[in-house]
N, C-alpha and C positions, 0 to 999 in steps of 0.2 A: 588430560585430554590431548589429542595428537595437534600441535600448532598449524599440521599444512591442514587438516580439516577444519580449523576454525578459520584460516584464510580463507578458504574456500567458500563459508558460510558465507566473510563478510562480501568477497568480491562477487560470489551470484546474488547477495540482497537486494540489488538493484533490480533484479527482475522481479522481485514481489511488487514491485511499484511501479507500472507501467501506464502513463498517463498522455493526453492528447488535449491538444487544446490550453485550456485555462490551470489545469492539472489538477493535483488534489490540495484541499485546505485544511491545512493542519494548525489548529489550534487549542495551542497549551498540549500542543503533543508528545505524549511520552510512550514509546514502543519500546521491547527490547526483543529481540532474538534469541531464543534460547535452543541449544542443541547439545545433543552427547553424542558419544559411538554408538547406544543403545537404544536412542529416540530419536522419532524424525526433527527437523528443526521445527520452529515454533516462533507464530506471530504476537505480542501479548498489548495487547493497548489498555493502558490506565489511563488517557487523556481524553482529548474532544480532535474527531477526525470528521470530515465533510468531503462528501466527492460531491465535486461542481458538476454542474450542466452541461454537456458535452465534454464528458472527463470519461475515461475508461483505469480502473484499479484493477490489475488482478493480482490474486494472492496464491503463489505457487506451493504455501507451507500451510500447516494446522495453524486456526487465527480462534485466540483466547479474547475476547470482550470483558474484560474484568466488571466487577461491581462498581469501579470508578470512571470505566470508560461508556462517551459518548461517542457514537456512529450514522452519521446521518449521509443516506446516498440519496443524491440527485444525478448521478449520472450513470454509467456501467461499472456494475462490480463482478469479478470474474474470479469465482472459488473453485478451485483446485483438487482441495484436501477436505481437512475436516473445518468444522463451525462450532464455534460453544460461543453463547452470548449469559454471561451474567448482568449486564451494564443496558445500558440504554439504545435500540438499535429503530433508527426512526427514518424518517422521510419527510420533505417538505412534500404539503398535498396538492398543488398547483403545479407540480415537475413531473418528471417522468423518470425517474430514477427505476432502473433494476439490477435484479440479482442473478446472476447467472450459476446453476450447480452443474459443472462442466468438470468432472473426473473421469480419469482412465484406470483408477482403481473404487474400491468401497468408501461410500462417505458419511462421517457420521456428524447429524446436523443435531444438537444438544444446550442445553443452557435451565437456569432456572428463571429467566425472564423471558417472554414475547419477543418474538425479532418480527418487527412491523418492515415491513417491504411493500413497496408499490404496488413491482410487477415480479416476477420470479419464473425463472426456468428449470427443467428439470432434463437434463440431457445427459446419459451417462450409458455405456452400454457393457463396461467390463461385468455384469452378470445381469442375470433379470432381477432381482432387487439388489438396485446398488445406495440406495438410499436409504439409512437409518434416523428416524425421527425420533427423538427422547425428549425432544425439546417439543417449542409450538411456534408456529409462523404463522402470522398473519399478514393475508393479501388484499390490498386496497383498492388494485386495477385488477390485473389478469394476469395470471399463471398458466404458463404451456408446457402441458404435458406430452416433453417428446417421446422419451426412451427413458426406461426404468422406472421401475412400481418404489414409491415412496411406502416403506414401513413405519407406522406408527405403532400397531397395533401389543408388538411386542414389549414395549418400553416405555408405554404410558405418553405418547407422544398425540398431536393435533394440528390441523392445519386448518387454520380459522379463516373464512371468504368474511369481508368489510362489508357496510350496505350493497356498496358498488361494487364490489368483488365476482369474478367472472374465471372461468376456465376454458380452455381450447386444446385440442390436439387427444384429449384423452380418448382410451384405449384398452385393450388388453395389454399393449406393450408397457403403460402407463400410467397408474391412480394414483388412490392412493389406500391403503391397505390397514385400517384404523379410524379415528374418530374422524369428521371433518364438520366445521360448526357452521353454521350461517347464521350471521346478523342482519337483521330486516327483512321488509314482506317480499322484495322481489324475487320474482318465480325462480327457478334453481332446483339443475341438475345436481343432485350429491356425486364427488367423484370417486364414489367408494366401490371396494372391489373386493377378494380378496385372492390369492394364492397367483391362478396365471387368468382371472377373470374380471373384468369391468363389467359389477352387477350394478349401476346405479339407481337412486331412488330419485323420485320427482317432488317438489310442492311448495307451494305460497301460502299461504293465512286469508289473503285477500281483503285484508286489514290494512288500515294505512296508520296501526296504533306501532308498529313496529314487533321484534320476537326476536328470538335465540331458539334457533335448533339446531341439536347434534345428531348425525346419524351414522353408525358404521355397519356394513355388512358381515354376514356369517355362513359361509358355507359348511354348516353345520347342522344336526340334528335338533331342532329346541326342543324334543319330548324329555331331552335330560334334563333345562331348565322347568318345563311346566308340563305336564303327562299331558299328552292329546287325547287320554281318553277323558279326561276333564274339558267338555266341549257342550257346546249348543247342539239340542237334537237333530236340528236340521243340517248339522256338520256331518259332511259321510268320511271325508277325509284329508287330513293335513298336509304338506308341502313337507318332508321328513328330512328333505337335505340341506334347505337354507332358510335366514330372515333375516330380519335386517332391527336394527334396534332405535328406536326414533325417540329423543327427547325434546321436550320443550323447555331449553331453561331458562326463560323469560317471556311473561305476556303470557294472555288465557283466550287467546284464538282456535278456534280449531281449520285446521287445512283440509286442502283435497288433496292426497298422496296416491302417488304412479310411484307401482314395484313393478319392474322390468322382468322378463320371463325369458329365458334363457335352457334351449333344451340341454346345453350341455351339464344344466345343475340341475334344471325344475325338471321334476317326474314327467317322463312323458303322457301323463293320463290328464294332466292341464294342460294336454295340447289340442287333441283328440276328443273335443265333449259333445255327446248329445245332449242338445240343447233343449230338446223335449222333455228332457229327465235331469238335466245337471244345470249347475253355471257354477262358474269360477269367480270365486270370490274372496276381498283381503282377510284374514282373521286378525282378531286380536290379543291376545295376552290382557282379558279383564282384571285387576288385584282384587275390584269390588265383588268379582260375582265368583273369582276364584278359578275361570274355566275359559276358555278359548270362544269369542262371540264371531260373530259373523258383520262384517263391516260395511257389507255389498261388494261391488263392483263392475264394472263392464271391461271388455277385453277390445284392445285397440292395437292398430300396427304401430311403429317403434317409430321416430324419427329418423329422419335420413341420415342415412353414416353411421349408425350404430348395430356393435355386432351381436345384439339379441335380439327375439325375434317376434316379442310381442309388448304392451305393454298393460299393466292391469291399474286401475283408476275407481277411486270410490273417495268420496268426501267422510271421513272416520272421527269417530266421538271423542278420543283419546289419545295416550301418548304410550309408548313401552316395546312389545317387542311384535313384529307385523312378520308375516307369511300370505300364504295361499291356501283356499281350501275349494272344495268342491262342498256343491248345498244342493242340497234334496229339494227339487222344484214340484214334491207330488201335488201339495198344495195350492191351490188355485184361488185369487181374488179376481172375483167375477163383480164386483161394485163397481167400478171404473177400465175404462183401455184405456192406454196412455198408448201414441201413435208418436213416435218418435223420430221423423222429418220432418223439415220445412224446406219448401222453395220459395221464395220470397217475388215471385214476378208476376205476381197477379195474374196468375191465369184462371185464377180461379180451384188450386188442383196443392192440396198441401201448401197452402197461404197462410197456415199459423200454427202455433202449436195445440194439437186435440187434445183433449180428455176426454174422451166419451164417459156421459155420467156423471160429470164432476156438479154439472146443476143440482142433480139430487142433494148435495153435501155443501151446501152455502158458506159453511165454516172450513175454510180451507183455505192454505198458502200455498204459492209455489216462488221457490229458487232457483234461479238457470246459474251455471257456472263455466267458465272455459274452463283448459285443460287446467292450465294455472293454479285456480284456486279461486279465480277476480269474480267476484259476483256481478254479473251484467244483466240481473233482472229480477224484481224480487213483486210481489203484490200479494195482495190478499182476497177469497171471493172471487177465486177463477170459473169462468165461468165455459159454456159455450157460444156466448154470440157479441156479447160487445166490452168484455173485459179478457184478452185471449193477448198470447204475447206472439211477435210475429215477424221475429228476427232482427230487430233493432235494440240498440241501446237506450237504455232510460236512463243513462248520464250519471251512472255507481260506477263505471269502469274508465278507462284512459282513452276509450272512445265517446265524442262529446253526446249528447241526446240528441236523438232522431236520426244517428246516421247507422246505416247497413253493419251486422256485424262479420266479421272476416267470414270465409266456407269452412269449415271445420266441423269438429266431433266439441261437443258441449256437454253437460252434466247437469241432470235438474234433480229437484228434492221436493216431492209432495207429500203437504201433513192436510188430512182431513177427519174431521170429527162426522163417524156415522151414528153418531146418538148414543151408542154401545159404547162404543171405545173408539180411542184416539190413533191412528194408523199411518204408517208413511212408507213410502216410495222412494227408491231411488233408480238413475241408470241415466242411459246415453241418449243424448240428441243430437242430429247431425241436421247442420244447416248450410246448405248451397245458395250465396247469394251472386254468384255468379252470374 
């Protein structure tokens, strides 16, 4: 090997370690540098490395984590190049340690162990995916998606959100493009996407027993996983260009799940519906029934800042692969109307929520739900005159009993028995307490 280039190595090494403050703590530390003519240099830690609390590390070469080394950041770490973690990469949970993915070329983030991280950044703009995931990262605070689509999906790779775990900044310009998992019931955007699209999916449990769900997007056809002509009668027609694929792999809750409607993928005939004749609604991927069901749902505008243009919402029985469908409304339940406002200001005028009819059918429940998933009302033997819900909380949600609940779009679920058979209802309540 040519000696003026291993000078070189050793006398720029000092920039892979650039520190402030208290600096970095290096215990039982054993690095080495490795480089040729043929490869770029390389960081390799077999030791125990800590970045203190107001320390900044960046590393301007490829950093190997071996199966012997320990990595724990509590202050700023600034990656360069590429990431492989075999060895242990962690965080104290009381600090605020993060990780910065800050390249001017492709980065490839890999390892056969979890790299736990705080917070993590995703800033890179040398191409529109400049990020390759083969590995899995797990975030514990919050992850900002500025610039550049994180690839998993090619490399078997995951970016796993902690109970607490949160995202900001995503985009088109920035998902992540593969599986993304969440641990626990707090509500959560998925930040999944795929190609040049940020399709995310919505949803909670509304359980406080906890859960594990994975979801990743597909701008894809699924009639080649499950023929849509295998469908519920009432199915006129499937969503042919994308879905999204939702597991549960922990805990037996079932959620309310928001798939985001996007004209630039989703058919424009679920935009456009006569509502006299149609509605738009989730389908399912049944294993049991072998055929495509009908999940419900209501159509709602998008949250602010995001760039699709609707969102679809239905509380669903199961787990697997989720689309859109249009459903034949020729059919008519004339037993009950379900009136679907409230104004909560005692004028006398939309004071509660109606059922018209529901007296006739004594054996009956109803469920209100926010967007979330959080059940904020639940009874049995709804009635019309002194058993009727009337936009407050009954103390199931993180709002305490008896206080107003926010103005929004809600979601209820009525099962009543007409002597015949057992029947249920879903769809949208919007409540103005304004």
């Amino acid at each position: 090997m040519n000696n003026n280039y291993l000078d070189n190595i050793v006398k720029n090494s000092v920039s892979v370690w650039e520190t402030a403050k208290s600096g970095v703590c290096l215990i039982g530390f054993a690095v080495s540098l490795l480089a040729s003519q043929n490869i770029n240099a390389q960081l390799v830690n077999t030791g125990d490395v800590k970045i203190n609390p107001n320390t900044i590390m960046s590393v301007y070469m490829d950093y190997e984590n071996t199966p012997q080394g320990s990595f724990v950041n509590d202050g700023k770490l600034f990656i360069f190049q590429n990431w492989k973690n075999d060895g242990l990469v962690t965080y104290t949970e009381n600090q605020n340690g993060s990780t910065y993915f800050y390249g001017t070329e492709e980065q490839f983030i890999e390892g056969s162990q979890v790299s736990n991280f705080k917070n993590t950044y995703f800033e890179n703009a040398s191409s529109l995916v400049p990020f390759h995931l083969s590995g899995k990262i797990a975030v514990g605070g919050n992850s900002e998606f500025k610039k550049g689509v994180v690839l998993a999906a090619d490399y078997g790779g995951k970016v796993i959100f902690k109970e607490k775990g949160t995202h900001t900044l995503t985009s088109d310009l920035s998902f992540v493009d593969g599986q993304v998992e969440k641990d626990g019931v707090i509500a959560f955007e998925f930040p999944v996407g795929q190609g040049q699209y940020f399709r995310p999916s919505y949803h909670a449990s509304g359980s406080k027993n906890g859960g594990v769900y994975t979801t990743q997007y597909f701008n894809k056809n699924s009639n080649s996983l499950h023929s849509h002509d295998d469908r519920e009668e009432k199915i006129l027609k499937i969503n042919n260009q994308e879905y999204w694929e939702v597991t549960q792999d922990q805990g037996a809750d079932k959620i309310v799940l928001s798939l985001s409607m996007d004209s630039r993928t989703t058919p424009s005939e679920f935009f456009n519906v006569d509502e006299q004749k149609y509605k738009v609604a989730i389908t399912r991927w049944d294993p049991a029934s072998n055929k495509w069901i009908n999940e419900g749902g209501e159509v709602s505008a998008p949250l602010a800042g995001k760039p699709y243009e609707k969102l679809l919402t239905a509380p669903v029985t199961g787990y697997g692969l989720f689309t859109m469908a249009l459903i034949d409304l020729e059919e008519k339940f004339d037993d009950v109307i379900v009136y679907n406002a409230i104004s909560s200001n005692e004028d006398g005028l939309n004071d509660s929520f109606v059922i018209k009819g529901i007296d006739k059918f004594p054996d009956n429940q109803v469920e209100i739900y926010n967007r979330w998933g959080v059940k904020v009302y639940e009874t049995k033997s709804y009635n019309e005159s002194d058993n009727m819900f009337k936009g407050y909380s009954d103390g199931r949600a993180t709002i305490k009993r008896g206080d107003k609940l926010p103005t929004g779009t809600y979601f209820y679920i009525l099962k009543y028995n007409t002597g015949k058979e057992q029947k249920e209802k879903t769809g949208y309540l919007y409540i103005n307490n304004q």
